[in-house]
SEGUVEX-461325 format. One record per atom (N, C-alpha, C): atom name; y, z, x; chain; residue in three letters. Coordinates in Angstrom, 3 decimals. Each point is the difference from the previous one (the first is absolute). Layout:
<romis>
> CA | Y | Z | X | A | ALA
...
</romis>
This chain:
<romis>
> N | 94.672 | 60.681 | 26.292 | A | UNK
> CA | -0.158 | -0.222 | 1.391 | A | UNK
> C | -0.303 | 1.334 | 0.682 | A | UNK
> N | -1.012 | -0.172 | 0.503 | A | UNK
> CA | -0.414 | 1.179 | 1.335 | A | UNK
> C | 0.890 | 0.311 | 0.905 | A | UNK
> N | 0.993 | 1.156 | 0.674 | A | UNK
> CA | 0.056 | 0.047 | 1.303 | A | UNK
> C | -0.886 | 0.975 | 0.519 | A | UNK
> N | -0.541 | -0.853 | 1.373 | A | UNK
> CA | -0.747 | 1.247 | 0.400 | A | UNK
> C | 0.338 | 0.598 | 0.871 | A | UNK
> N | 0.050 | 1.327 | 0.396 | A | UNK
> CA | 0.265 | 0.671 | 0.960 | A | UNK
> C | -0.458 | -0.056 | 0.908 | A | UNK
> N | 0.845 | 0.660 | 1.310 | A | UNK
> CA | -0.751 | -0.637 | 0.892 | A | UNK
> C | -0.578 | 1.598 | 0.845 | A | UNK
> N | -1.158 | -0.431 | 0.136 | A | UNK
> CA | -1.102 | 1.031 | 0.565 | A | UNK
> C | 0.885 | 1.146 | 0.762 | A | UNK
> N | -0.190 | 1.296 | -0.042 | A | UNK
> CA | 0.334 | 0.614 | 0.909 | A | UNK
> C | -0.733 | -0.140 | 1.274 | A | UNK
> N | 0.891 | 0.461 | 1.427 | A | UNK
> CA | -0.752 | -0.636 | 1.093 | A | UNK
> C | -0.709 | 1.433 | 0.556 | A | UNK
> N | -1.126 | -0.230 | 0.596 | A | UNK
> CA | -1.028 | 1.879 | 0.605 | A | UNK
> C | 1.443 | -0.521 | 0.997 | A | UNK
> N | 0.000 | 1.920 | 0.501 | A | UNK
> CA | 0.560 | 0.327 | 1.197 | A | UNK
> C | -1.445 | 0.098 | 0.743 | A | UNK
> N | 0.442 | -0.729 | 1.092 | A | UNK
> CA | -0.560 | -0.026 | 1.522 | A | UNK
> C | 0.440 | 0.735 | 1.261 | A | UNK
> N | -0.692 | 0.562 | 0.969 | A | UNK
> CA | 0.219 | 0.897 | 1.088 | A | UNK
> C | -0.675 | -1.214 | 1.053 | A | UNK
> N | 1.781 | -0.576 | 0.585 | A | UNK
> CA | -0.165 | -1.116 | 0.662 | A | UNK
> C | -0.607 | 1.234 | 2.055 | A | UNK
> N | -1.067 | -0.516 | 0.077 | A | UNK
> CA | -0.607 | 0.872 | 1.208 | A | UNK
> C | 0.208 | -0.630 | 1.424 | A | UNK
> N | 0.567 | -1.247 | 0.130 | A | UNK
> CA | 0.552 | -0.218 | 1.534 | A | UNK
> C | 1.014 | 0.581 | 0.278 | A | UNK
> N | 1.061 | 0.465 | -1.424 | A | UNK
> CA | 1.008 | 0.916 | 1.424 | A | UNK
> C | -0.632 | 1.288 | -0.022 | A | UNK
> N | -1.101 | 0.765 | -0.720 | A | UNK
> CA | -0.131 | 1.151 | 0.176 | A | UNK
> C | -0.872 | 0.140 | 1.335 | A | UNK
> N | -0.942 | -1.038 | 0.521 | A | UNK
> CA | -0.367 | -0.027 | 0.906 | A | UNK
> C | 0.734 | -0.528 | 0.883 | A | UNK
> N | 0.893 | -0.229 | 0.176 | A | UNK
> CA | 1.357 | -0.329 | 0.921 | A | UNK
> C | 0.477 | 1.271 | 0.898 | A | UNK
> N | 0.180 | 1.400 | -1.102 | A | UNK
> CA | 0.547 | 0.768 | 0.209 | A | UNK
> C | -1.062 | 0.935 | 0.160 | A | UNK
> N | -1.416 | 0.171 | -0.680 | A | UNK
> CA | -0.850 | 0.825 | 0.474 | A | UNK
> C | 0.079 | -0.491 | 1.889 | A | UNK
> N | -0.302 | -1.060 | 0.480 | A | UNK
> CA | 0.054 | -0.532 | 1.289 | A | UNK
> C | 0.717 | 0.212 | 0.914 | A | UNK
> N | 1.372 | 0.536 | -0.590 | A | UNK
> CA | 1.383 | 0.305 | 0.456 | A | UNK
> C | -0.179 | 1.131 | 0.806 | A | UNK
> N | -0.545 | 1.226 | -1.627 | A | UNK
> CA | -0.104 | 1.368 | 0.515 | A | UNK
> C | -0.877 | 0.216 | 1.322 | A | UNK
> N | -1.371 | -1.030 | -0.232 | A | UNK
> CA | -0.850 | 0.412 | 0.713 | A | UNK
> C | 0.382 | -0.232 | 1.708 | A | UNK
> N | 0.491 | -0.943 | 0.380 | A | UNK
> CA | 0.510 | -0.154 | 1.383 | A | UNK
> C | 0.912 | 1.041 | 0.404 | A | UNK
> N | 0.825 | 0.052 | -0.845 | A | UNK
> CA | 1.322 | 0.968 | 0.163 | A | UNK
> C | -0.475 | 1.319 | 0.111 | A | UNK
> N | -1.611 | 0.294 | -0.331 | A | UNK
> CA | -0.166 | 1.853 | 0.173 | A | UNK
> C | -1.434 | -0.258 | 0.806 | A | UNK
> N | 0.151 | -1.216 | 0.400 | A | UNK
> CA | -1.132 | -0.317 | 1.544 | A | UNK
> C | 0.934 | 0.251 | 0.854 | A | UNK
> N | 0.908 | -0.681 | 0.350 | A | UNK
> CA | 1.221 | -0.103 | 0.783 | A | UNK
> C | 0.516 | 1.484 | 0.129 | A | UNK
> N | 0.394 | 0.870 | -1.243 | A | UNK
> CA | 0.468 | 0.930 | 0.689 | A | UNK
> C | -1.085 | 1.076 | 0.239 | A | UNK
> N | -1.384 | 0.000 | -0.385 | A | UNK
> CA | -0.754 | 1.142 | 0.476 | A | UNK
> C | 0.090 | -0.726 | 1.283 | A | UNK
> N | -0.322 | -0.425 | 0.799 | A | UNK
> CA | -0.623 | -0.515 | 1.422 | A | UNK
> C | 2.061 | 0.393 | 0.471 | A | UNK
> N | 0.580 | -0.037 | -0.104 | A | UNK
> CA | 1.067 | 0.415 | 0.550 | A | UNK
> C | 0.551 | 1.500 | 0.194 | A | UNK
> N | -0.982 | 0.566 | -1.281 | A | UNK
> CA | 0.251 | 1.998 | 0.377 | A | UNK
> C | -1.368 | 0.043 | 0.607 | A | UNK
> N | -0.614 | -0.576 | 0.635 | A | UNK
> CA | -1.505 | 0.679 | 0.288 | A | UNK
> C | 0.283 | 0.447 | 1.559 | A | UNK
> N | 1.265 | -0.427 | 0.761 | A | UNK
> CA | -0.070 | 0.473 | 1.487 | A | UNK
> C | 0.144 | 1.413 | -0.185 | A | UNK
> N | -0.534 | 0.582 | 0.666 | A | UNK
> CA | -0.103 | 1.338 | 0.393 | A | UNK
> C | 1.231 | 1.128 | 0.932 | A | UNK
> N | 0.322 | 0.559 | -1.089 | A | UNK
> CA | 1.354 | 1.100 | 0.124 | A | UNK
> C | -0.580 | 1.221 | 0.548 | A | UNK
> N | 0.131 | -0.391 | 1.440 | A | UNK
> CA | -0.494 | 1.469 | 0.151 | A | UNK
> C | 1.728 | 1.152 | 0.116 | A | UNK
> N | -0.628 | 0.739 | 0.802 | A | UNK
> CA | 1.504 | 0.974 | 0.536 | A | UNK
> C | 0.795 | -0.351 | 1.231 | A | UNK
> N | 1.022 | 0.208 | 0.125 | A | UNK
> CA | 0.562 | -0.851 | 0.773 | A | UNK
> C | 0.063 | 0.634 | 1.658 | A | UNK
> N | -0.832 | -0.633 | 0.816 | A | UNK
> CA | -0.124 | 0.186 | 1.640 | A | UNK
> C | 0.375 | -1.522 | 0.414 | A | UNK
> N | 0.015 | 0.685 | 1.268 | A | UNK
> CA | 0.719 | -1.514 | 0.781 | A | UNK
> C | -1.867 | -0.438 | 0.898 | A | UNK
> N | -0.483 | -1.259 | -0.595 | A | UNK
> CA | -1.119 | -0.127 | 0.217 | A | UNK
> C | 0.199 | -1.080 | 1.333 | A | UNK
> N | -1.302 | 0.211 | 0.891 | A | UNK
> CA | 0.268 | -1.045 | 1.338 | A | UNK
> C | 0.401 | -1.435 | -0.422 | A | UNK
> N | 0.209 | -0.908 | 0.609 | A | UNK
> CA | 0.418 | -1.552 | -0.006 | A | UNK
> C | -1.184 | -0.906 | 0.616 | A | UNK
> N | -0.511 | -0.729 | -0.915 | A | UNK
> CA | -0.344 | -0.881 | 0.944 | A | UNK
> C | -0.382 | -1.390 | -0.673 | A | UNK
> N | -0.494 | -0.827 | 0.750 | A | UNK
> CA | 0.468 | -1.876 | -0.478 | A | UNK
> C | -1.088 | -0.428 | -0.876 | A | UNK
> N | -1.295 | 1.203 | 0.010 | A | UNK
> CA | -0.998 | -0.635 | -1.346 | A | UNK
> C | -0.590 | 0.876 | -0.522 | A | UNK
> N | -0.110 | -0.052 | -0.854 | A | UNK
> CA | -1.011 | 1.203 | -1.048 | A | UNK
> C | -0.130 | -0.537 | -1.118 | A | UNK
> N | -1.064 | 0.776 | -0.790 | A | UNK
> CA | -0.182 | -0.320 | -1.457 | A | UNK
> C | 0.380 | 0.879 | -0.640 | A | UNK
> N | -0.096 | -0.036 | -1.162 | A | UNK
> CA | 0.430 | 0.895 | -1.269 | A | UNK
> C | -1.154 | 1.026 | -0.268 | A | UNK
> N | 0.116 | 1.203 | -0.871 | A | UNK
> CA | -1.293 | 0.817 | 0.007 | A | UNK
> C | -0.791 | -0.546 | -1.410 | A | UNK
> N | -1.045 | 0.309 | -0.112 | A | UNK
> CA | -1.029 | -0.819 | -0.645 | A | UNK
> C | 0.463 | 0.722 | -1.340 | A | UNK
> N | -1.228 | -0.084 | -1.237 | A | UNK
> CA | 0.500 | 0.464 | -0.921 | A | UNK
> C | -0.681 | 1.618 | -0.232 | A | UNK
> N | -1.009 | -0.050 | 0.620 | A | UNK
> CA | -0.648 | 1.641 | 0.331 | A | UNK
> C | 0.674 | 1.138 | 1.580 | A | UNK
> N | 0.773 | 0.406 | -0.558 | A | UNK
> CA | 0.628 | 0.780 | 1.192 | A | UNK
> C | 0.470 | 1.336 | -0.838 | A | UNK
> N | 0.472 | 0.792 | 1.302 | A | UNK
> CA | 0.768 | 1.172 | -0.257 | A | UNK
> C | 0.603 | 0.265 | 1.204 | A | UNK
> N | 1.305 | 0.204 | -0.532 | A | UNK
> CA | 1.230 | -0.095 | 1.178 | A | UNK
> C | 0.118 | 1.473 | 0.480 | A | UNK
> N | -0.308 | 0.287 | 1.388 | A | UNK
> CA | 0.682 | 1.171 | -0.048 | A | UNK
> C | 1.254 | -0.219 | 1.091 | A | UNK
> N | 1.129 | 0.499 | -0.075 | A | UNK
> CA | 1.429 | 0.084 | -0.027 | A | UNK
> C | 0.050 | 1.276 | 1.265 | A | UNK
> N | 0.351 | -0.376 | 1.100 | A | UNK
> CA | 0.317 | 0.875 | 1.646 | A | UNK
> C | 1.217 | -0.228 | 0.037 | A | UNK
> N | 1.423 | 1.354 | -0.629 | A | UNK
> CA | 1.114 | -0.419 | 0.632 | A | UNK
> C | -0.055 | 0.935 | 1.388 | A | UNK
> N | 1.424 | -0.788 | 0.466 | A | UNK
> CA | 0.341 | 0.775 | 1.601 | A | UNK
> C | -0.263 | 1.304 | 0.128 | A | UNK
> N | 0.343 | 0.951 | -1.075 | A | UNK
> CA | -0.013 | 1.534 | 0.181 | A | UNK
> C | -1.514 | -0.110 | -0.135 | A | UNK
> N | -0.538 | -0.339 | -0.405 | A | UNK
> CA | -1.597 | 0.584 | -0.296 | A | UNK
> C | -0.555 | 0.096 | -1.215 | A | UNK
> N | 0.883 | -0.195 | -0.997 | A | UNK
> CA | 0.272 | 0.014 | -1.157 | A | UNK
> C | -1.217 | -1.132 | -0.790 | A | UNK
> N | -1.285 | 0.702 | -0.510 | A | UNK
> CA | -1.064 | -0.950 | -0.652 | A | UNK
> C | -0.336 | -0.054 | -1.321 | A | UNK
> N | 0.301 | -1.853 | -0.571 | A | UNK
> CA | -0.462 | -0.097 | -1.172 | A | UNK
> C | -0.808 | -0.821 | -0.169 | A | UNK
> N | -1.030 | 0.088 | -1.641 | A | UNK
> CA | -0.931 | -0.785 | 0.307 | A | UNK
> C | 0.049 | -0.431 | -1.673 | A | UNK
> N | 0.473 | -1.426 | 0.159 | A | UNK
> CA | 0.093 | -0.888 | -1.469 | A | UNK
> C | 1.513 | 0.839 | -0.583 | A | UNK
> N | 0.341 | 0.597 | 1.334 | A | UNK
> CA | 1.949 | 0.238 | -0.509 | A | UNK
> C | -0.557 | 1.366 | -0.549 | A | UNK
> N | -0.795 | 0.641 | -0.093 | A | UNK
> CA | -0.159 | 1.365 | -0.359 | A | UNK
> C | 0.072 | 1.134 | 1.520 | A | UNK
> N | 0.848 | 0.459 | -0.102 | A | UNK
> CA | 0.334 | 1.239 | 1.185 | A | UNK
> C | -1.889 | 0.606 | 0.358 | A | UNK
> N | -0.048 | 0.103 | 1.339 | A | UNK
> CA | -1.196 | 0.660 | 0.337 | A | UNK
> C | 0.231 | 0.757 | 1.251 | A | UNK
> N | -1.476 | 0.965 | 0.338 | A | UNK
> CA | 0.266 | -0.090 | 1.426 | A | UNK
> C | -1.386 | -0.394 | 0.721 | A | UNK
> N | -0.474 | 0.512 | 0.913 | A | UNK
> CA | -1.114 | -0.372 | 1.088 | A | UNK
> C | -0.601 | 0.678 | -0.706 | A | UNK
> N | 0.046 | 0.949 | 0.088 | A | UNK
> CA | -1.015 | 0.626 | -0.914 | A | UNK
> C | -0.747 | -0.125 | -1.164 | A | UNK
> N | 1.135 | -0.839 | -1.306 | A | UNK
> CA | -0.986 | -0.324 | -1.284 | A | UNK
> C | -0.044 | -1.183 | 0.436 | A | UNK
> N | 0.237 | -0.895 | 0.881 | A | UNK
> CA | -0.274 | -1.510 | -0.008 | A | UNK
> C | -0.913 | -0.242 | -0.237 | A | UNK
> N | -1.525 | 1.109 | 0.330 | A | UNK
> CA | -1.312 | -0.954 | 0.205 | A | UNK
> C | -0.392 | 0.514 | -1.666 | A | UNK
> N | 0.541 | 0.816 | -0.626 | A | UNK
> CA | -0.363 | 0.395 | -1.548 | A | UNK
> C | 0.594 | -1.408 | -0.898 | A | UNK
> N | 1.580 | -0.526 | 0.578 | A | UNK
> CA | 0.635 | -0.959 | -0.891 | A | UNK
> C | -1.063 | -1.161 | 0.216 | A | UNK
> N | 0.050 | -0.217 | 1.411 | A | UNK
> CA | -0.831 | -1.610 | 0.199 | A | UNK
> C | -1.293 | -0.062 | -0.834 | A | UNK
> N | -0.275 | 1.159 | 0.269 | A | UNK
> CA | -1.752 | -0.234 | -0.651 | A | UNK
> C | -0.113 | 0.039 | -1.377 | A | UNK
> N | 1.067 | 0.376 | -0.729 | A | UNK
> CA | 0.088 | -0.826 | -1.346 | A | UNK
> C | 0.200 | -1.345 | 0.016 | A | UNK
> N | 0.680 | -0.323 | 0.762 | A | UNK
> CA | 0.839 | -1.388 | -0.030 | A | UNK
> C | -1.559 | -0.531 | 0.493 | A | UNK
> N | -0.533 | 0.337 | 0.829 | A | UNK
> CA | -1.547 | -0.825 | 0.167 | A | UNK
> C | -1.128 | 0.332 | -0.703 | A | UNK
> N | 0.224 | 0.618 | -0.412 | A | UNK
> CA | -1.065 | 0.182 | -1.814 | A | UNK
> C | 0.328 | -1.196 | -0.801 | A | UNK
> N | 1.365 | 0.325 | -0.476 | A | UNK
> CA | 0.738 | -1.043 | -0.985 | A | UNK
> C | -0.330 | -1.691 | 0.936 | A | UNK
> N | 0.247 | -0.116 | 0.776 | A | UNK
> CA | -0.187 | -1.230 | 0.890 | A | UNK
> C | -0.742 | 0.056 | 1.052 | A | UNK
> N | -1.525 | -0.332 | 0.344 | A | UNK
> CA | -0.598 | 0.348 | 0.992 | A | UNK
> C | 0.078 | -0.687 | 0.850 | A | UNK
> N | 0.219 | -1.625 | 0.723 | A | UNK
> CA | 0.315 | -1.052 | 0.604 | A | UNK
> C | 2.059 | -0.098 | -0.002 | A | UNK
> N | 0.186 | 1.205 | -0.065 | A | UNK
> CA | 1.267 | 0.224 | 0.609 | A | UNK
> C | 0.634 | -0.382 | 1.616 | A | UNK
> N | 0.771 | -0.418 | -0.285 | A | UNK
> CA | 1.202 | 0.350 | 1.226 | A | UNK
> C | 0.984 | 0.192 | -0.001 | A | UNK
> N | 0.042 | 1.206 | 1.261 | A | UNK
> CA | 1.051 | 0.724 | -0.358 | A | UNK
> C | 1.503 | -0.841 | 1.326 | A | UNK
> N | 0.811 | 0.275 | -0.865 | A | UNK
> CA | 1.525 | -0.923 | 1.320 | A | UNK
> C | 0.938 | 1.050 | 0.007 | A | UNK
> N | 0.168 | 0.015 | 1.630 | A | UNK
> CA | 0.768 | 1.112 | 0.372 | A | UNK
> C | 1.103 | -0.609 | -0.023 | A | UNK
> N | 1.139 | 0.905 | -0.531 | A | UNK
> CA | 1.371 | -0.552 | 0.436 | A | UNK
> C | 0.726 | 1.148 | 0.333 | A | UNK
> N | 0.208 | -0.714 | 1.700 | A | UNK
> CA | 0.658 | 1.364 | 0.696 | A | UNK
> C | 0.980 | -0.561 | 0.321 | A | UNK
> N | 1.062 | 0.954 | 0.097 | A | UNK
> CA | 1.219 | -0.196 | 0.688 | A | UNK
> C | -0.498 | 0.154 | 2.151 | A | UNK
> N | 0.992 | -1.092 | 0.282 | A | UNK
> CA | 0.224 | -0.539 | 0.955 | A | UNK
> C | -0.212 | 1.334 | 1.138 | A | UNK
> N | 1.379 | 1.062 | -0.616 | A | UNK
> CA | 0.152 | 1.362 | 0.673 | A | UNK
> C | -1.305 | 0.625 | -0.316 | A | UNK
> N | -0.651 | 0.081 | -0.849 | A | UNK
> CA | -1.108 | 1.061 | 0.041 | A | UNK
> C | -1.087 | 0.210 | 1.200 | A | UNK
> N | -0.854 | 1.062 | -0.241 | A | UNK
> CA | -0.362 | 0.991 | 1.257 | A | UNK
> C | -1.020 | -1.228 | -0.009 | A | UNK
> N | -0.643 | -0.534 | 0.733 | A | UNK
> CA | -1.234 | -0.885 | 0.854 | A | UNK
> C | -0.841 | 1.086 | -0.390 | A | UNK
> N | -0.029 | 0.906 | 0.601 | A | UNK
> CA | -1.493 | 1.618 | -0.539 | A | UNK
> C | -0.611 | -0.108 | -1.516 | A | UNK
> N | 1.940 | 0.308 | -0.582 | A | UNK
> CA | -0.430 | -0.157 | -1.283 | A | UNK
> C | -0.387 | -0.498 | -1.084 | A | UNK
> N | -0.027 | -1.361 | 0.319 | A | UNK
> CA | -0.552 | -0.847 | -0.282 | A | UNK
> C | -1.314 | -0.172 | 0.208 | A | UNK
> N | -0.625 | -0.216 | 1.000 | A | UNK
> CA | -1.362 | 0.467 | 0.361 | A | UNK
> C | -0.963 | 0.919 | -0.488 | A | UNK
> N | 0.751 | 1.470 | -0.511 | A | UNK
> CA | -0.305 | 0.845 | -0.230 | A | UNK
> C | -0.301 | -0.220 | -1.699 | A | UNK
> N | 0.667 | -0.945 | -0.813 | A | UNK
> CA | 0.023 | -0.341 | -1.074 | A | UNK
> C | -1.002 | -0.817 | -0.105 | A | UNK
> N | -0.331 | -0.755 | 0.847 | A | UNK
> CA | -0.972 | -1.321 | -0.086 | A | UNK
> C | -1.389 | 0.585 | 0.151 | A | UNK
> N | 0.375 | 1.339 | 1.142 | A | UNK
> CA | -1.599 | 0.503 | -0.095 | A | UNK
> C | -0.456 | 1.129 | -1.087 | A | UNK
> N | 0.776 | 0.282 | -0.889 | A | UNK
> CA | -0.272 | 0.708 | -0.877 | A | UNK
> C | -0.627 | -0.699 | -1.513 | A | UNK
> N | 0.814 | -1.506 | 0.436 | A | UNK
> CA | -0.501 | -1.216 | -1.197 | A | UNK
> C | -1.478 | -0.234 | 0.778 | A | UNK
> N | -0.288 | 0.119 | 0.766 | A | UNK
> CA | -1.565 | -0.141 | 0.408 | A | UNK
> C | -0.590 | 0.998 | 0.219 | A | UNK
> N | 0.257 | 1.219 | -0.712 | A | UNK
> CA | -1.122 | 0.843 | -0.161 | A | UNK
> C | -0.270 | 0.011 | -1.297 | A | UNK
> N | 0.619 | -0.274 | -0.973 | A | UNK
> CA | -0.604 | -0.353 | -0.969 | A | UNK
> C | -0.476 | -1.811 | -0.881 | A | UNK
> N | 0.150 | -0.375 | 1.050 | A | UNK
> CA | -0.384 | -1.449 | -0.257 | A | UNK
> C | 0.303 | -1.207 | 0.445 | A | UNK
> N | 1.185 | -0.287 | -0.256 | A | UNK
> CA | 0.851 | -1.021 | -0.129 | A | UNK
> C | -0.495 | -0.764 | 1.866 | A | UNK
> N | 0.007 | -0.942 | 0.056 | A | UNK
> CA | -0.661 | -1.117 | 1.131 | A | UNK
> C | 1.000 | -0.942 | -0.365 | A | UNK
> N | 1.144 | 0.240 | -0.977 | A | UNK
> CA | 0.910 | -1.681 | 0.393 | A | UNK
> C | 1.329 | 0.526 | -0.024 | A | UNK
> N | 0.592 | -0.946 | 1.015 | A | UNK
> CA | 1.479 | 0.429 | 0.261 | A | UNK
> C | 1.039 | -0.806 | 0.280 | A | UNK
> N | 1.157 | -0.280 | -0.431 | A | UNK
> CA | 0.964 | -0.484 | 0.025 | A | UNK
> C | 1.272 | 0.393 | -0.099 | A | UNK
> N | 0.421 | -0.642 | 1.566 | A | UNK
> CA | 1.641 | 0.529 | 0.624 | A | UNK
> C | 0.805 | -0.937 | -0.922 | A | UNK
> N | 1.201 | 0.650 | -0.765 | A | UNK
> CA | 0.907 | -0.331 | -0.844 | A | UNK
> C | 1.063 | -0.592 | 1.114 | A | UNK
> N | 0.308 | -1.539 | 0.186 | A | UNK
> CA | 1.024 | -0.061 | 0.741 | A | UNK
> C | 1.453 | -1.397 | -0.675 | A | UNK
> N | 0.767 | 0.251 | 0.142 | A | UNK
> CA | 1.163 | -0.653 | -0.455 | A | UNK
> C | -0.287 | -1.886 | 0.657 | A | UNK
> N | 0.078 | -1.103 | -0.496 | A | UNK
> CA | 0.474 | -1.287 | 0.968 | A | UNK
> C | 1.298 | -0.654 | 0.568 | A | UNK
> N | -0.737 | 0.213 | 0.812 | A | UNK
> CA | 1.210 | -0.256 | 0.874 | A | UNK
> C | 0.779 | -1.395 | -0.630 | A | UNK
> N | 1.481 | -0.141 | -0.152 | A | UNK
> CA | 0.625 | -0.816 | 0.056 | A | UNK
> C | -0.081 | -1.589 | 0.694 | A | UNK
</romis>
C-alpha cells in the first residue's frame, strides 16, 4: 500500500494587509507633513485682525522686532546687507514674496525703510504678517 504524502504547501506573501499598512503610513505622513508646514517665524507680537490668509508657498519672511532688531528667514541681518540677502533669495526664487512680520511696537520708519530697500533691488510683492483674531 502507498501512503502518499502530502504536498508541501508554497509560502505566499498575503498583499492586502501589506497594502493596508503601506496606506496607513501614507496618510499618517500626509497628515503630519501638512501639520509642520505652518510657519515658525521669531517671536513678535503681530497686529490682530478678523481675516487673512496664510503665506503662499514662495516667500521669505523677514522678522521686525520692537528694538529694531532684523531677520530674514530667522538669520540675524541688518539694513544694510538686506538688499545682498534678498537678492539671493530672488535669484533662488524669482516670483517671490516677501512677508513682513513686525512687531506691533516697531518703528512705522523702519519698516518702510526695509520695504524700500526690498524695492531697490526688486522685489514688487508684499505681505503684512498678521495674527487672527479670535
Amino acid at each position: 500500500m502507498k501512503i502518499r504524502r502530502a504536498s508541501a504547501r508554497r509560502a505566499r506573501i498575503e498583499i492586502i494587509p501589506m497594502i493596508d499598512v503601506v496606506f496607513f503610513l501614507l496618510v499618517f505622513f500626509m497628515i503630519s507633513s501638512l501639520s509642520m508646514s505652518h510657519v515658525h517665524g521669531l517671536p513678535v507680537h503681530l497686529p490682530k485682525t478678523s481675516a487673512g490668509e496664510g503665506p503662499g508657498s514662495n516667500h521669505t519672511l523677514i522678522t521686525i522686532q520692537k528694538d529694531g532688531t532684523l531677520f530674514i528667514n530667522g538669520i540675524s541681518s541688518s539694513l544694510e546687507t538686506l538688499g545682498t540677502q534678498l537678492a539671493y533669495a530672488m535669484k533662488l526664487v524669482p516670483d517671490n514674496v516677501v512677508v513682513l512680520h513686525a512687531d506691533t511696537q516697531a518703528n512705522y520708519g523702519f519698516i518702510i525703510e526695509v520695504m524700500a530697500e526690498a524695492r531697490k533691488i526688486g522685489v514688487r510683492k508684499f505681505a503684512l504678517a498678521t495674527d487672527p483674531h479670535p
